[in-house]
Steps between C-alpha positions, in 0.01 A plus 500: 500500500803712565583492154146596353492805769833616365376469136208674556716792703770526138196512312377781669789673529540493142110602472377188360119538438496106484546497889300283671344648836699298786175333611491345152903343577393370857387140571141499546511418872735834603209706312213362770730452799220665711171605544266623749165450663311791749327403766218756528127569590502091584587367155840410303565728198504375228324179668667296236868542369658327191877472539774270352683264720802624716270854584511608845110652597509770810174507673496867663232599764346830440209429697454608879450146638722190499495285227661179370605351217462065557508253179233289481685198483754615732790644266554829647335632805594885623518641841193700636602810244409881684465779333766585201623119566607272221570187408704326228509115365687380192321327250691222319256188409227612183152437632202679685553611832200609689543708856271681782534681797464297796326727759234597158479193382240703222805683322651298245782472217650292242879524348479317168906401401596431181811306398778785428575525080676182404394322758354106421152437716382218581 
């Protein structure tokens, strides 16, 4: 990768329109290494996520009362989260991964991984 990033820096310098942006020259995993979920008003936003394998997800608490963040079949399971909180698990195995918040049980989520570009599933 070193020696596409150093490509793409003499092409610029010598104001090659051809460039490709940087995101184009990274694997497909370092462009979705993270993404987020808010915890607010009792729901998970967005209340499902689509993400490729190897993504970390931060849960964040903006809400004024505790919340978790528990896998339904036992995965991941946060800490009581207070306000401005968060939360992080790595996801590395494609699949659907639903979650809720254990003290209201009523607020629900679902991380849907996909296998990372290249990747054989099976």
């Amino acid at each position: 990768m070193q020696s596409q990033i150093r490509r793409l820096i003499t092409a610029a310098a010598l104001g090659a329109a051809a460039a490709l942006p940087l995101a184009a020259m990274l694997p497909a995993g370092a462009q979705n290494a993270s993404s987020t979920v808010s915890i607010d008003n009792f729901t998970f936003n967005p209340p499902q996520l689509t993400i490729k394998a190897g993504t970390t997800v931060t849960w964040t608490n903006k809400d004024d009362i505790p919340h978790t963040v528990t896998a339904v079949g036992k995965l991941f399971k946060s800490k009581v989260l207070d306000t401005d909180n968060g939360f992080s698990f790595t996801f590395t195995t494609p699949g659907s991964y639903a979650y809720f918040c254990s003290l209201h049980p009523h607020m629900t989520g679902t991380i849907v991984v996909e296998a990372a570009t290249g990747e054989a599933t099976n």
